[in-house]
C-alpha positions as CSV (number, residue, x, y, z in Angstrom):
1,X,0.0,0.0,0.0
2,X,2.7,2.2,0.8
3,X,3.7,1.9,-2.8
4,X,0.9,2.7,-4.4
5,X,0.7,5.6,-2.5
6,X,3.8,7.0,-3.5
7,X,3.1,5.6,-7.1
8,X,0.1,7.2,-7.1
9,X,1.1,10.7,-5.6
10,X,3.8,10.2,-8.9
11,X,0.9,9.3,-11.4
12,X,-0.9,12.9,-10.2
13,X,2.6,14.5,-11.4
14,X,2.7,12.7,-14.5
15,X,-0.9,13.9,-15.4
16,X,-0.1,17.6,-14.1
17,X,3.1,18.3,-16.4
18,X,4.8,21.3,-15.0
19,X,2.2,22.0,-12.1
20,X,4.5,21.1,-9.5
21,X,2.8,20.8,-5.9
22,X,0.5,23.7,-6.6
23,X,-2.7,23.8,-9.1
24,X,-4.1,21.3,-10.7
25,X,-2.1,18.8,-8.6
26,X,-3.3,19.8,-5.6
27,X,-6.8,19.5,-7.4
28,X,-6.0,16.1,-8.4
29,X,-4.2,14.3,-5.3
30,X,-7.1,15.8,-3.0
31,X,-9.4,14.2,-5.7
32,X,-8.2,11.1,-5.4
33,X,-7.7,11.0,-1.3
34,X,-4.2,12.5,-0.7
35,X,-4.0,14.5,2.7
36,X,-1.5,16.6,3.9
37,X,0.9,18.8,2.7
38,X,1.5,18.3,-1.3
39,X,5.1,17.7,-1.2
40,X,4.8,15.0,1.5
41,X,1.1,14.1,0.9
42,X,-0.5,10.8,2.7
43,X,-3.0,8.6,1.6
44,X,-6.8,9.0,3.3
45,X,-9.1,6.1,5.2
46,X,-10.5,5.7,1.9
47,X,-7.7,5.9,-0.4
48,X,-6.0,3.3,1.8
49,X,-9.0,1.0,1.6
50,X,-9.0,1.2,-2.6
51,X,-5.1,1.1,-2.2
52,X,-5.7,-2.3,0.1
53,X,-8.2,-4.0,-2.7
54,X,-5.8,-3.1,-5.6
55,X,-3.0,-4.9,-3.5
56,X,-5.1,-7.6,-3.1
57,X,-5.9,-7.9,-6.2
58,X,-1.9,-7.5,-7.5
59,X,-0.8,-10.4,-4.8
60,X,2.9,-10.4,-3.2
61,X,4.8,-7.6,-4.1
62,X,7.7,-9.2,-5.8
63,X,11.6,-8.2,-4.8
64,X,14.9,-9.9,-4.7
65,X,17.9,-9.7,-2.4
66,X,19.6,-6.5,-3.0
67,X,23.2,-6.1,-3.2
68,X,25.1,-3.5,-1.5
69,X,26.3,-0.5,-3.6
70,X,29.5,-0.2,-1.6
71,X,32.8,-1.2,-3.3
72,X,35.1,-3.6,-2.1
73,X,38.2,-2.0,0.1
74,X,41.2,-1.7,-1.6
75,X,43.3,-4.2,-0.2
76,X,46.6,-3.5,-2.3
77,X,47.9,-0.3,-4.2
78,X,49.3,-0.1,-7.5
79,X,52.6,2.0,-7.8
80,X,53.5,3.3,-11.5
């Protein structure tokens, strides 16, 4: 769910081009149950429960182990 909240907070850029957080984004993500501030918006009782059946209806969200990002250490130096 916390996904397709962010996903859809994304989707209300996507249809806003160039709106940023104001206008017709705000228009749209209070539309469609976003709360808050719109640059840090959270999903309403009711967005979370149509957020909870689309999960549902998606199944396990699918992932993988992740490997870490951090290079080895350098365990010799190379002189020229």
């Amino acid at each position: 769910v916390e996904v397709l909240h962010v996903l859809a907070h994304e989707m209300c850029h996507a249809a806003t081009p160039g709106a940023g957080h104001k206008g017709p984004f705000g228009k749209l993500a209070r539309s469609i149950g976003l709360e808050g501030k719109l640059t840090a918006t959270t999903p309403s009782t009711e967005l979370i429960e149509r957020l909870n059946a689309i999960a549902y209806q998606l199944g396990e969200f699918p992932s993988a182990a992740f490997d870490s990002f951090e290079k080895p250490k350098q365990t010799t130096r190379l002189r020229l």
